[in-house]
Biopython code that builds the backbone (N, CA, C, O; Angstrom):
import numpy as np
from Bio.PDB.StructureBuilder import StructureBuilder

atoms = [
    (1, "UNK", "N", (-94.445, 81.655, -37.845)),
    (1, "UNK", "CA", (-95.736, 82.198, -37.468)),
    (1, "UNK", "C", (-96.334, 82.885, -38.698)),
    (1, "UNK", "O", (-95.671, 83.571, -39.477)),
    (2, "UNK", "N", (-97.872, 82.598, -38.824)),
    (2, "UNK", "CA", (-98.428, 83.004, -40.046)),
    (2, "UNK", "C", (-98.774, 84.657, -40.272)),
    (2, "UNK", "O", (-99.402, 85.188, -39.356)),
    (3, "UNK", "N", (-98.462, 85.359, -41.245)),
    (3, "UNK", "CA", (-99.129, 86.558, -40.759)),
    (3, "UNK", "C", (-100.680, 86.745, -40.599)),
    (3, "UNK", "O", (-101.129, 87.796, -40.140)),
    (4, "UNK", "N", (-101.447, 85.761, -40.965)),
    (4, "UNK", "CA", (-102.602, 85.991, -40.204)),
    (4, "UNK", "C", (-102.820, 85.934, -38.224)),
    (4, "UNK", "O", (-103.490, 86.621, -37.453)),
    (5, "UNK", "N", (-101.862, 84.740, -38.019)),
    (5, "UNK", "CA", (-101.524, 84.658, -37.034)),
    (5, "UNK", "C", (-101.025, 85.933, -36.280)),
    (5, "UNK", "O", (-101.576, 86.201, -35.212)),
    (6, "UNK", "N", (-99.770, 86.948, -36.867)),
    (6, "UNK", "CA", (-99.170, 87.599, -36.047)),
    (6, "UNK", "C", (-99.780, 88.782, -35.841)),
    (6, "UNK", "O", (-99.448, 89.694, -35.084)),
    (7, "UNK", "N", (-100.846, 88.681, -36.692)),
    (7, "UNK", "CA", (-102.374, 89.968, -36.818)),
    (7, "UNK", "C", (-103.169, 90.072, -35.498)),
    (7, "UNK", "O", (-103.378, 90.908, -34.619)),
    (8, "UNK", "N", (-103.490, 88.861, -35.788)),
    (8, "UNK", "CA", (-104.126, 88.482, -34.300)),
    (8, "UNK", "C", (-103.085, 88.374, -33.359)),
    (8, "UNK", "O", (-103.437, 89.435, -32.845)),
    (9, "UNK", "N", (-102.574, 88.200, -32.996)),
    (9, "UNK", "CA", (-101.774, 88.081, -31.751)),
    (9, "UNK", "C", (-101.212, 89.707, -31.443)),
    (9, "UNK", "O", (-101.076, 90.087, -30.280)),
    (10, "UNK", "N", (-101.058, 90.159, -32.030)),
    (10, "UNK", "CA", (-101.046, 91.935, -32.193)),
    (10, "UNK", "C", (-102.303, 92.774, -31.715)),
    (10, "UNK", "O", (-102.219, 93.722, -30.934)),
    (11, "UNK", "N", (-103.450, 92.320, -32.268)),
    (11, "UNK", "CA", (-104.635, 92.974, -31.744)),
    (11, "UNK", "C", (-105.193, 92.517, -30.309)),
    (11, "UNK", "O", (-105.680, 93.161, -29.380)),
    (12, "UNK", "N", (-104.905, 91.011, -30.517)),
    (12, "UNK", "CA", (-105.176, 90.941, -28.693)),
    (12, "UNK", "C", (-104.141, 91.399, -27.906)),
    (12, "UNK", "O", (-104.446, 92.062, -26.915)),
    (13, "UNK", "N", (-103.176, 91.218, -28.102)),
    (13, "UNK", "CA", (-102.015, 92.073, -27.360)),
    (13, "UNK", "C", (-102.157, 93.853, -27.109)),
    (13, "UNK", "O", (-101.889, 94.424, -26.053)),
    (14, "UNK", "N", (-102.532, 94.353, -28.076)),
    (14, "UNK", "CA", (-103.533, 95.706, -27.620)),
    (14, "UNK", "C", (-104.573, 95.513, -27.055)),
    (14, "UNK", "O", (-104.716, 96.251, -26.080)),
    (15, "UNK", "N", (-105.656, 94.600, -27.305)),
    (15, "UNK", "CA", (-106.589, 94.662, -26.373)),
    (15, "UNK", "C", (-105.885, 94.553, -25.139)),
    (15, "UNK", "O", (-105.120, 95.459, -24.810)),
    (16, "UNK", "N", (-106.024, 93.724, -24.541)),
    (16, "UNK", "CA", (-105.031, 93.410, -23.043)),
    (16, "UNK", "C", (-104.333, 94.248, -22.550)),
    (16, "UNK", "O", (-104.675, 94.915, -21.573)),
    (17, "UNK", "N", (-103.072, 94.368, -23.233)),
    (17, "UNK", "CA", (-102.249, 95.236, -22.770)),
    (17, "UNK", "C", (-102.295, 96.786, -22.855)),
    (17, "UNK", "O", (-101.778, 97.414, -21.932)),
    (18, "UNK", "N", (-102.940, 97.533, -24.012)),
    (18, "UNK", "CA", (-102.815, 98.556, -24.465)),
    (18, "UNK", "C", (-103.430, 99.501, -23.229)),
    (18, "UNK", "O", (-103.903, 99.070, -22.177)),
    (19, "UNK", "N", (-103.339, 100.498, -23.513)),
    (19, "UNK", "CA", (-103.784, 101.881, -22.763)),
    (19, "UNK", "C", (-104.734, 102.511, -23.849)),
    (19, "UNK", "O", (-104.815, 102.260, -25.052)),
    (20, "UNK", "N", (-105.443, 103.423, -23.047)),
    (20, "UNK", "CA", (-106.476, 104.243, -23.300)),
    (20, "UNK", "C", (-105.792, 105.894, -23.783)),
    (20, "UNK", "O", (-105.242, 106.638, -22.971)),
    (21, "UNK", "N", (-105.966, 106.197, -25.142)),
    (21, "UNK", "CA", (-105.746, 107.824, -25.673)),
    (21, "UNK", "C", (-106.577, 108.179, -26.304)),
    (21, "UNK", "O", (-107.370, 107.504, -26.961)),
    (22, "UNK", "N", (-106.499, 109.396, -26.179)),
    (22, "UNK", "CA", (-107.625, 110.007, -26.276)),
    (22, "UNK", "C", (-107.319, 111.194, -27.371)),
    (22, "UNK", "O", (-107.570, 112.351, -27.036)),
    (23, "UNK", "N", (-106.884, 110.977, -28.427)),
    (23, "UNK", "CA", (-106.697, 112.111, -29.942)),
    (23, "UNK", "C", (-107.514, 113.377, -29.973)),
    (23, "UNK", "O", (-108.733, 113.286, -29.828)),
    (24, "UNK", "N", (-107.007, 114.417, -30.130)),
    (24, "UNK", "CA", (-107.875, 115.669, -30.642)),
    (24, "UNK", "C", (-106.895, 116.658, -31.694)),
    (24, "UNK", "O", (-105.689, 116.472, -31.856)),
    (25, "UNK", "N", (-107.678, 117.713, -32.341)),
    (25, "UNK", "CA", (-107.102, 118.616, -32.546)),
    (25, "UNK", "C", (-107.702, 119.955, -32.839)),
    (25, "UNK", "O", (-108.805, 120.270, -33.284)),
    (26, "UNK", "N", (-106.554, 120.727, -32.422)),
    (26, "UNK", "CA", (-106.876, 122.290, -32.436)),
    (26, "UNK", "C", (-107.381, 122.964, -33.355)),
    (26, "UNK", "O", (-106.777, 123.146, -34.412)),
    (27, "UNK", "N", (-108.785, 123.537, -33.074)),
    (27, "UNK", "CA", (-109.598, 124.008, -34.151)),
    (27, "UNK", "C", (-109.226, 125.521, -34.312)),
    (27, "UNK", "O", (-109.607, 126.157, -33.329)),
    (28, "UNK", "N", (-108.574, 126.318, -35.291)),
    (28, "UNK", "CA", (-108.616, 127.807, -35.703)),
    (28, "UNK", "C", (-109.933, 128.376, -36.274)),
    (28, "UNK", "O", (-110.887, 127.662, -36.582)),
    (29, "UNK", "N", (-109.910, 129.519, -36.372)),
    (29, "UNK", "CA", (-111.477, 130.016, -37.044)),
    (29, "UNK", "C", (-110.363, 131.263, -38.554)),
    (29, "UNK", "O", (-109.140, 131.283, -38.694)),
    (30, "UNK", "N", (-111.177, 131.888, -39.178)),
    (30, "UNK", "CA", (-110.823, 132.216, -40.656)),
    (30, "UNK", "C", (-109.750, 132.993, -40.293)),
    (30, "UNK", "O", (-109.020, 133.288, -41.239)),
    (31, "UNK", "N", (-109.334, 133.538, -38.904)),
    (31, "UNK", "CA", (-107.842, 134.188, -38.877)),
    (31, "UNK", "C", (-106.999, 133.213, -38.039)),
    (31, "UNK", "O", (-106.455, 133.698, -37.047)),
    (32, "UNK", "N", (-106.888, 132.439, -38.191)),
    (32, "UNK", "CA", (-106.091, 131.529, -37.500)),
    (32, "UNK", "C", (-106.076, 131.904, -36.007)),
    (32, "UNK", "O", (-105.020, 131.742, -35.396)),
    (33, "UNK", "N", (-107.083, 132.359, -35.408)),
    (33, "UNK", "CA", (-106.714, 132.316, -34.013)),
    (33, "UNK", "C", (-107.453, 130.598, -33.415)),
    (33, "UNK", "O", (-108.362, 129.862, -33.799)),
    (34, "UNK", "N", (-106.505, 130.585, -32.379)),
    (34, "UNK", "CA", (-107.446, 129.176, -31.727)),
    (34, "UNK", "C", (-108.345, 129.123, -30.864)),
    (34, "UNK", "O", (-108.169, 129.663, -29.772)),
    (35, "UNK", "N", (-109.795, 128.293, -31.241)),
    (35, "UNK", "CA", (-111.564, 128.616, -30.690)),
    (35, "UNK", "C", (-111.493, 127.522, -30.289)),
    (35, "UNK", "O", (-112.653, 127.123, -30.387)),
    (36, "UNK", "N", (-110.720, 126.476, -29.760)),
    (36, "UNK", "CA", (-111.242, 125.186, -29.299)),
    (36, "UNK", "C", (-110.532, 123.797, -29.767)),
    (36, "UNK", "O", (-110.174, 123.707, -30.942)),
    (37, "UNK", "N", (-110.388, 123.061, -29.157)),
    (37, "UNK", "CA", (-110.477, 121.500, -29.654)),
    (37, "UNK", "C", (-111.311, 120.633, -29.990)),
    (37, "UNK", "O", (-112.167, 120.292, -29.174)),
    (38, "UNK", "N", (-111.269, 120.113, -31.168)),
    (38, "UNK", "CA", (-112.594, 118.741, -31.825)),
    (38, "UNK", "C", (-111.287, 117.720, -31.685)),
    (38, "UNK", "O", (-110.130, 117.777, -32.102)),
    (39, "UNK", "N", (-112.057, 116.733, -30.872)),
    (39, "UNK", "CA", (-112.401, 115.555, -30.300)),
    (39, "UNK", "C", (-112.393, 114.721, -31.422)),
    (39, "UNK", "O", (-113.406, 114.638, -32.117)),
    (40, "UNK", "N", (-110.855, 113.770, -31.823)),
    (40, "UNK", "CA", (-110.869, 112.966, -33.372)),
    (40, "UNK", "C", (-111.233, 111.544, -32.901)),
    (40, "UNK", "O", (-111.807, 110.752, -33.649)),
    (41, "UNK", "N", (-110.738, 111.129, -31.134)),
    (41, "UNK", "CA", (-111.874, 110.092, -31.116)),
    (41, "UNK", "C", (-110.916, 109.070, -29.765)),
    (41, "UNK", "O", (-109.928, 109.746, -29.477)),
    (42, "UNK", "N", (-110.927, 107.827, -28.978)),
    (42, "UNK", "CA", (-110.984, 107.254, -28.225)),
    (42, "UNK", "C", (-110.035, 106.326, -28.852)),
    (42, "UNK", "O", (-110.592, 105.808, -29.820)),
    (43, "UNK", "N", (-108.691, 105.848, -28.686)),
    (43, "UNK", "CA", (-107.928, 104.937, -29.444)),
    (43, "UNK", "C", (-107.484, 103.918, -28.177)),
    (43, "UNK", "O", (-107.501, 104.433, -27.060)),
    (44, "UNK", "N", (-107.095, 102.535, -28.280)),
    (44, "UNK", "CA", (-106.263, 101.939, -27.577)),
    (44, "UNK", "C", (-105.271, 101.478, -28.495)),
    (44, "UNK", "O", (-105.503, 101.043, -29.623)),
    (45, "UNK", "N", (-103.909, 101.620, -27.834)),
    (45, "UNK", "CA", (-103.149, 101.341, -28.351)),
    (45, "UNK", "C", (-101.902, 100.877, -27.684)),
    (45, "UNK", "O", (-102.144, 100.876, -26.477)),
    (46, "UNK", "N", (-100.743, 100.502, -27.891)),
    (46, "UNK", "CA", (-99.040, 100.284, -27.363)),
    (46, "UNK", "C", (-98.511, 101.625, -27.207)),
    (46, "UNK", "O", (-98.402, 102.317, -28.220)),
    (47, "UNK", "N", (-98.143, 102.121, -25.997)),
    (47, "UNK", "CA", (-97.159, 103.141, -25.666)),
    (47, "UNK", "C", (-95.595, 102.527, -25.629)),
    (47, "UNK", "O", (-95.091, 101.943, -24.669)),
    (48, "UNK", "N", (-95.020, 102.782, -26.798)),
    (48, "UNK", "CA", (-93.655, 102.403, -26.520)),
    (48, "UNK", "C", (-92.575, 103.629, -26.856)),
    (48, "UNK", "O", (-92.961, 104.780, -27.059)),
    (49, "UNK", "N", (-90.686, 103.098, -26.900)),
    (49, "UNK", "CA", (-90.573, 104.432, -27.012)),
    (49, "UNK", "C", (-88.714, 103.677, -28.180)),
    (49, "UNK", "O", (-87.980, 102.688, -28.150)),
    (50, "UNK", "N", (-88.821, 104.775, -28.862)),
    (50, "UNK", "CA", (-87.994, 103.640, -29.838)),
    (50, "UNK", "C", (-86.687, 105.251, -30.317)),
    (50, "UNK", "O", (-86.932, 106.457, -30.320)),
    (51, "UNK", "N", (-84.938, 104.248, -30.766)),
    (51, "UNK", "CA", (-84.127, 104.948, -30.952)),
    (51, "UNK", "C", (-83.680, 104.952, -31.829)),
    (51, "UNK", "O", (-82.460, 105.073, -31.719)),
    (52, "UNK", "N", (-84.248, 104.827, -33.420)),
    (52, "UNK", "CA", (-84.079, 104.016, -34.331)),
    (52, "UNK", "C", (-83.078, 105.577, -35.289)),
    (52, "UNK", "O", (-82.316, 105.425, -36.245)),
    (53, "UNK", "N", (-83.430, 106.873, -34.642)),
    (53, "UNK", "CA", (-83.403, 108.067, -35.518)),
    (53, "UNK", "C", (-81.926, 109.283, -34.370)),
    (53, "UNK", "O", (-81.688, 109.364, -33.165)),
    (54, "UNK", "N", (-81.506, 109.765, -35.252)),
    (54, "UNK", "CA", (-80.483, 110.994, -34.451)),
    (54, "UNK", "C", (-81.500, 111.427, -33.995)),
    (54, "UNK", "O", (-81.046, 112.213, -33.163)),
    (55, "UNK", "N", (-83.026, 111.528, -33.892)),
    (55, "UNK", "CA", (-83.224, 113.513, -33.925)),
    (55, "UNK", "C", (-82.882, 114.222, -32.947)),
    (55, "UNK", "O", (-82.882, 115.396, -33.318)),
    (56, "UNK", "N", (-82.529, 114.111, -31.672)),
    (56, "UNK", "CA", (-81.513, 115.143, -31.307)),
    (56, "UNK", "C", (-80.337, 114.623, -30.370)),
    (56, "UNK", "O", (-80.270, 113.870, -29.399)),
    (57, "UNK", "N", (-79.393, 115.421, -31.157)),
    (57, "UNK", "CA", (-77.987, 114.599, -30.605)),
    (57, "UNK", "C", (-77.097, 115.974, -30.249)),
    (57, "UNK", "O", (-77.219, 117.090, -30.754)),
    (58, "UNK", "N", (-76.338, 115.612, -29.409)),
    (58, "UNK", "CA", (-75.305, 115.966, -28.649)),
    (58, "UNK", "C", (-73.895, 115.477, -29.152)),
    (58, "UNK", "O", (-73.467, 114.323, -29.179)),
    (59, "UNK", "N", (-73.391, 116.435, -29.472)),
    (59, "UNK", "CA", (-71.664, 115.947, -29.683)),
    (59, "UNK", "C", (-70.417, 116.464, -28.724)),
    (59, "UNK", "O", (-70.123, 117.659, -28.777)),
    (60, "UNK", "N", (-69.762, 115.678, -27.946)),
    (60, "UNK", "CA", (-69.172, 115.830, -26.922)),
    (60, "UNK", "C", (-68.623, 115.230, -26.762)),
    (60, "UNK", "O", (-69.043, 114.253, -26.143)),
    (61, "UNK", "N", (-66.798, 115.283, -27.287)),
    (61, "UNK", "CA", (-65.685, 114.948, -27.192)),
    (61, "UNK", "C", (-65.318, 113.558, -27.921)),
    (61, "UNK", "O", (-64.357, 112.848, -27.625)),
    (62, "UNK", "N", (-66.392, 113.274, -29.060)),
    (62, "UNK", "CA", (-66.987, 112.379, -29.613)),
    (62, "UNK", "C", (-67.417, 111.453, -29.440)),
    (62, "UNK", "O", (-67.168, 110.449, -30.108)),
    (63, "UNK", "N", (-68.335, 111.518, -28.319)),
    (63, "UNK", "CA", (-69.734, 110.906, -28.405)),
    (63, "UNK", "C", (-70.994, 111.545, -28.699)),
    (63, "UNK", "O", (-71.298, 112.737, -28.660)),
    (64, "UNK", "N", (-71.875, 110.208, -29.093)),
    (64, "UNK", "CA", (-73.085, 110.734, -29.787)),
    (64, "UNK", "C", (-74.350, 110.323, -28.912)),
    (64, "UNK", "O", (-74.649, 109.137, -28.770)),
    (65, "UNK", "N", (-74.979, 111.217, -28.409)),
    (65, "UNK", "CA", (-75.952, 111.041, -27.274)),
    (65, "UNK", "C", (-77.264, 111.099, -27.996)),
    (65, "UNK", "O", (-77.426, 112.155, -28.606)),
    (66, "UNK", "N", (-78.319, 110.165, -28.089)),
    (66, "UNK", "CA", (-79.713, 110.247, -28.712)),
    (66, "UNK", "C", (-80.669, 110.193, -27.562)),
    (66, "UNK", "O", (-80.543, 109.720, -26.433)),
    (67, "UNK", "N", (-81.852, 110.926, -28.272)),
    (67, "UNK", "CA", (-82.799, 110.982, -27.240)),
    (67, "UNK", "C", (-84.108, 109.793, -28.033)),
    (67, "UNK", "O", (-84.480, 109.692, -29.202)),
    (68, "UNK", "N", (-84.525, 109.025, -26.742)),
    (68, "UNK", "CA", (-85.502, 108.125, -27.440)),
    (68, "UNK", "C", (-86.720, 108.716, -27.902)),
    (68, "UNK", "O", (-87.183, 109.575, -27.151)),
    (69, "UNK", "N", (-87.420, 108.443, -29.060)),
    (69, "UNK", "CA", (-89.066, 109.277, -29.605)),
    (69, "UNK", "C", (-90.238, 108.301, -28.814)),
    (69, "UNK", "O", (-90.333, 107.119, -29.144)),
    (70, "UNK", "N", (-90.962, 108.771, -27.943)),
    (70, "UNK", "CA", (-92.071, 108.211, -27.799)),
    (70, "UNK", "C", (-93.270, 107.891, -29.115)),
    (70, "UNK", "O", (-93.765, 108.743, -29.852)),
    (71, "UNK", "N", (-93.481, 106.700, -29.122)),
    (71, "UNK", "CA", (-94.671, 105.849, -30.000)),
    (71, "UNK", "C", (-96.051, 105.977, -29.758)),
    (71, "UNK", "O", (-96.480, 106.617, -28.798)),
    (72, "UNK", "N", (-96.414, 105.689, -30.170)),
    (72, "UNK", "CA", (-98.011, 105.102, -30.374)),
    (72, "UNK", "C", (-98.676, 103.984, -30.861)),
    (72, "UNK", "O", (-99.602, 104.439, -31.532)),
    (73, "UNK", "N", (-98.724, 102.400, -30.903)),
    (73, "UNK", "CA", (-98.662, 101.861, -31.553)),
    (73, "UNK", "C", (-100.203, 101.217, -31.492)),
    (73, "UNK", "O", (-100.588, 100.696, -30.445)),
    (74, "UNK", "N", (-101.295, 101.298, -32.988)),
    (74, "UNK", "CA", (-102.797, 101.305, -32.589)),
    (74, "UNK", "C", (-103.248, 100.679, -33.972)),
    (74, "UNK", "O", (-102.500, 100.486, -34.930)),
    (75, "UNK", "N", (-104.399, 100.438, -33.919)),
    (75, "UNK", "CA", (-105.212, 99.775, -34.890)),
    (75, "UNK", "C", (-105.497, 100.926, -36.175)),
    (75, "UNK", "O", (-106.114, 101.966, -35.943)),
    (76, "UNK", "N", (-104.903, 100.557, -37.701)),
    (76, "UNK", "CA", (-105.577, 101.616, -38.498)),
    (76, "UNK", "C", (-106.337, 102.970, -38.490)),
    (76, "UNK", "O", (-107.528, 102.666, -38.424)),
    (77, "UNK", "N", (-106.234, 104.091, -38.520)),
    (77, "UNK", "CA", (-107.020, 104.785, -38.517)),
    (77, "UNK", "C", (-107.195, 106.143, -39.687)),
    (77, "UNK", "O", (-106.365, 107.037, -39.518)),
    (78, "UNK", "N", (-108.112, 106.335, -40.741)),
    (78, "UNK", "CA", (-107.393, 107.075, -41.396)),
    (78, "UNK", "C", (-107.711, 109.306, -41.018)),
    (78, "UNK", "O", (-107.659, 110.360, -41.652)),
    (79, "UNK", "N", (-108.037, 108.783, -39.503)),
    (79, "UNK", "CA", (-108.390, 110.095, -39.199)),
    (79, "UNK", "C", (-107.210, 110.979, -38.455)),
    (79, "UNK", "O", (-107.195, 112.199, -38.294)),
    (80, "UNK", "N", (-106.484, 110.261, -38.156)),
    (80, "UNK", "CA", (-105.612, 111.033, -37.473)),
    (80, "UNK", "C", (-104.648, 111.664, -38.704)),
    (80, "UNK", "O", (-104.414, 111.058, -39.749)),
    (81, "UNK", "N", (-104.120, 113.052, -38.356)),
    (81, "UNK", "CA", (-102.877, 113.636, -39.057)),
    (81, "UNK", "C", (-101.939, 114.465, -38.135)),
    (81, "UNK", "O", (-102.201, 114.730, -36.961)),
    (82, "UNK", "N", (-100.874, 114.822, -38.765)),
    (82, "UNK", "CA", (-100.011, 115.495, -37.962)),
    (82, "UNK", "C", (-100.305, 116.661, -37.238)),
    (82, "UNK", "O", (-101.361, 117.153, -37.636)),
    (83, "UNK", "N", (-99.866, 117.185, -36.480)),
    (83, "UNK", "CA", (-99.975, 117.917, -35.600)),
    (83, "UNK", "C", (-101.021, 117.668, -34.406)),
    (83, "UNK", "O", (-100.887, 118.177, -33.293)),
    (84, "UNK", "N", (-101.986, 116.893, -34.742)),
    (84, "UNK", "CA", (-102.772, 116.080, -33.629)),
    (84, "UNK", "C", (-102.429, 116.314, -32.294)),
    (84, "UNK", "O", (-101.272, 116.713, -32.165)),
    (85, "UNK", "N", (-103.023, 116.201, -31.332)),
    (85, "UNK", "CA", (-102.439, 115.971, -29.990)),
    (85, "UNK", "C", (-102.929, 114.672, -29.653)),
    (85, "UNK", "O", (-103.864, 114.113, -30.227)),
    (86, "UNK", "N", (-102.124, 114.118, -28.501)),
    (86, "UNK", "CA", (-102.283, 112.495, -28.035)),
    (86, "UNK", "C", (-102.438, 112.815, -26.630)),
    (86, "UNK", "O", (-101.788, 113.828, -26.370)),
    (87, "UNK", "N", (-102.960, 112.412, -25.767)),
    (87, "UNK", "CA", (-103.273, 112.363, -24.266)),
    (87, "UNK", "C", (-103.214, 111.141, -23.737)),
    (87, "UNK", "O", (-104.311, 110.605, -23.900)),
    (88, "UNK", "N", (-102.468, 110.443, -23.185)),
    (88, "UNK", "CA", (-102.796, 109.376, -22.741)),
    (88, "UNK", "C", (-101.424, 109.306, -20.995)),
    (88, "UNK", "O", (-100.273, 109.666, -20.748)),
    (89, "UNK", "N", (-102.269, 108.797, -20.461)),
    (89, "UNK", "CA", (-102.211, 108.845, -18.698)),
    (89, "UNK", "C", (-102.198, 110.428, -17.998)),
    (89, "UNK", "O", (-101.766, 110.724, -16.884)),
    (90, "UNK", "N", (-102.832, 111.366, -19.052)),
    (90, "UNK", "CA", (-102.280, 112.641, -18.432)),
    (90, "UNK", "C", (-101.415, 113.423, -19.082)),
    (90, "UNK", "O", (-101.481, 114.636, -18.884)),
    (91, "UNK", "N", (-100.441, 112.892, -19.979)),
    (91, "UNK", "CA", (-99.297, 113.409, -20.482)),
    (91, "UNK", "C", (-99.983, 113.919, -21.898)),
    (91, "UNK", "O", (-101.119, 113.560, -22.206)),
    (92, "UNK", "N", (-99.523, 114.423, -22.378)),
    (92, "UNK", "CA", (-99.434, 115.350, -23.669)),
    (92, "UNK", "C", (-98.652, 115.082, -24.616)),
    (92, "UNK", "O", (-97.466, 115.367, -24.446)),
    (93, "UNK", "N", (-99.023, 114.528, -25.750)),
    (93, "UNK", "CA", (-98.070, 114.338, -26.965)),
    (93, "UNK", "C", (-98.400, 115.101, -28.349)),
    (93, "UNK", "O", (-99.584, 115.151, -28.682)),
    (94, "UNK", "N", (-97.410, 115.705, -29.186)),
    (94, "UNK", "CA", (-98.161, 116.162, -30.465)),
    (94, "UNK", "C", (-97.424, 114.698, -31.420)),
    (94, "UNK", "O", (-96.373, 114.077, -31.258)),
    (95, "UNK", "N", (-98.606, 114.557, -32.478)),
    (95, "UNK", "CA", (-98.196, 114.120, -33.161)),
    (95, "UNK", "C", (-97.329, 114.142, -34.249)),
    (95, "UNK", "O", (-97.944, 114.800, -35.088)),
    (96, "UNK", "N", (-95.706, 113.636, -34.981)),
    (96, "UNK", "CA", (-95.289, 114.554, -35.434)),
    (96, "UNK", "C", (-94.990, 113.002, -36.776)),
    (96, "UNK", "O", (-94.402, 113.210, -37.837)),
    (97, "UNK", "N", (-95.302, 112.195, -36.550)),
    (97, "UNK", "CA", (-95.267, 111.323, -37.724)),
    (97, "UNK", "C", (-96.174, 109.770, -38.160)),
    (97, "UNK", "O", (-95.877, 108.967, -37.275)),
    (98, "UNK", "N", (-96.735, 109.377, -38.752)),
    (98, "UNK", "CA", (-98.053, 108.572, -38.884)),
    (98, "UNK", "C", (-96.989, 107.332, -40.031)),
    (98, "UNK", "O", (-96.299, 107.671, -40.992)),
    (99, "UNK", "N", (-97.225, 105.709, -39.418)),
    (99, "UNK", "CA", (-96.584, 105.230, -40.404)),
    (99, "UNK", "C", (-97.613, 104.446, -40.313)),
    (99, "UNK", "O", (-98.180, 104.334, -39.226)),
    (100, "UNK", "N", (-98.148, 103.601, -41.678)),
    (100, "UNK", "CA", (-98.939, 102.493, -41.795)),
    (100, "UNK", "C", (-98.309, 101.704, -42.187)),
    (100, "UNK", "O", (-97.805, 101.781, -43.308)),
    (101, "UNK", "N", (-98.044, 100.148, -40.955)),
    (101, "UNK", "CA", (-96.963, 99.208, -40.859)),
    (101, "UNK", "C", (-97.468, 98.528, -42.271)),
    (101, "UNK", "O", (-98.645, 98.293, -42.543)),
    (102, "UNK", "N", (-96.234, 98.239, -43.185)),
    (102, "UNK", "CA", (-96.939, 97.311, -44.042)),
    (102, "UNK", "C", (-97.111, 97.781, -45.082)),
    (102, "UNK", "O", (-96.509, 97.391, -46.082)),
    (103, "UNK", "N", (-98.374, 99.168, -45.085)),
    (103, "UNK", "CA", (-98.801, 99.399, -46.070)),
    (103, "UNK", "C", (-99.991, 98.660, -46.370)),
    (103, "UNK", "O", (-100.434, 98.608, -47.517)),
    (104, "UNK", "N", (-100.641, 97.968, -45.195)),
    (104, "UNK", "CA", (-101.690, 97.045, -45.331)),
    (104, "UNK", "C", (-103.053, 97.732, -44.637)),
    (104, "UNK", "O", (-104.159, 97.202, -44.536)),
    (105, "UNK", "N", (-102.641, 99.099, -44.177)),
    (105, "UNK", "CA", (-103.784, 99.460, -43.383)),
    (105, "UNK", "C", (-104.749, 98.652, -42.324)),
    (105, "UNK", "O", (-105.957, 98.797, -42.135)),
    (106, "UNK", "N", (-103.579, 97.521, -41.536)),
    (106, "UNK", "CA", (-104.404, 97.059, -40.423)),
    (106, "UNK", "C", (-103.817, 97.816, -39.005)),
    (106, "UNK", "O", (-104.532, 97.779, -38.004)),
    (107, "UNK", "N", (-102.634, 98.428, -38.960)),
    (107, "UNK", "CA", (-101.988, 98.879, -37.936)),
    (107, "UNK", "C", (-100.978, 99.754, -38.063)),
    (107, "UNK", "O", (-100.091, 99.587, -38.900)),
    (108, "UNK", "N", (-101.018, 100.836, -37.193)),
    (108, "UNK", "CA", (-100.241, 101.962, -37.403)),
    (108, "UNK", "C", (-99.804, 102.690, -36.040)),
    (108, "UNK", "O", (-100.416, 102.917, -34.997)),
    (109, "UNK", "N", (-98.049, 103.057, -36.620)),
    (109, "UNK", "CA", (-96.926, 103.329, -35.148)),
    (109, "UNK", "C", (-97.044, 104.829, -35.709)),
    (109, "UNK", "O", (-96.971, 105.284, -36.850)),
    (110, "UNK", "N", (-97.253, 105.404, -34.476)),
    (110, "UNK", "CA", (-97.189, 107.178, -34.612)),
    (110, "UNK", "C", (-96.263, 107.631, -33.533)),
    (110, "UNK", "O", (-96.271, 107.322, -32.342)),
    (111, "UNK", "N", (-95.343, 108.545, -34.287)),
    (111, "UNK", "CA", (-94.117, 109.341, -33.537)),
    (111, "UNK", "C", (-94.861, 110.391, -32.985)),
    (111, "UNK", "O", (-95.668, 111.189, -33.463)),
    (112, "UNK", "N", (-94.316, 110.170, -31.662)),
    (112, "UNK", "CA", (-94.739, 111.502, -30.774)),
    (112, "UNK", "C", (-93.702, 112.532, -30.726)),
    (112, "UNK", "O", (-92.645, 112.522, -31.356)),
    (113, "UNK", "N", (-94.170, 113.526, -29.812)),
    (113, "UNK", "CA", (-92.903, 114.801, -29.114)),
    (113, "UNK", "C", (-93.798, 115.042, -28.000)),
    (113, "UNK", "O", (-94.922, 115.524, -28.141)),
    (114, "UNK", "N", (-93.326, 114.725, -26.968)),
    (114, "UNK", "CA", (-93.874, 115.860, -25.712)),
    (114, "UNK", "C", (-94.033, 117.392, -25.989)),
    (114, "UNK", "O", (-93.364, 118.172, -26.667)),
    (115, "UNK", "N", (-95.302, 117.564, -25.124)),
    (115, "UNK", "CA", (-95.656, 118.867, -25.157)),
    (115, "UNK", "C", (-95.131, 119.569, -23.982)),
    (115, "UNK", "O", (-95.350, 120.771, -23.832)),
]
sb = StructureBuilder()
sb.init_structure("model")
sb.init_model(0)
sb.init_chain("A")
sb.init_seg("    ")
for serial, (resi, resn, name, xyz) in enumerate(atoms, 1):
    if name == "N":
        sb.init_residue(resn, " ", resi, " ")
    sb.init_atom(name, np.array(xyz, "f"), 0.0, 1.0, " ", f" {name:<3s}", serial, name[0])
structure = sb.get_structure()
């Protein structure tokens, strides 16, 4: 399969399938207290949830227990940054990592954390 091919078949596969989130983040004023949320914008994207990392493990009698990181998986964007919040079905995510697949800036998987 061509990678022009697997481009497209990726973006209609978000169209179709993807879900509706909704990005913002927490606005401070000159003493860092917090005055509000600005609205970074309307994304569709892949909710998936991946175990690729320890980050938190349990050791117990030697086994190693991982917890899976919820994803984000969406079309380029160069507005989002960390600490972001993610909303999507209701639920609450902060953003805690931004990868651009490739390095080609057509598509990008973002690590969540529940809030």
């Amino acid at each position: 399969m061509g990678f022009v091919h697997q481009t497209y078949a990726l973006s209609r596969l978000i169209e179709s399938r993807g879900q509706q989130a909704t990005i913002y983040r927490e606005v401070e004023n000159e003493f860092h207290e917090p005055v509000g949320t600005q609205i970074i914008g309307d994304f569709r994207g892949l909710f998936h949830e991946a175990n690729g990392y320890l980050g938190v493990s349990i050791v117990e009698a030697g086994k190693i227990y991982t917890a899976k990181q919820p994803m984000f998986l969406m079309a380029y964007t160069a507005d989002i940054e960390k600490q972001d919040i993610l909303e999507i079905a209701g639920r609450r995510f902060r953003v805690t990592g931004l990868d651009d697949l490739g390095n080609l800036g057509l598509f990008m998987d973002i690590s969540l954390e529940v809030i």
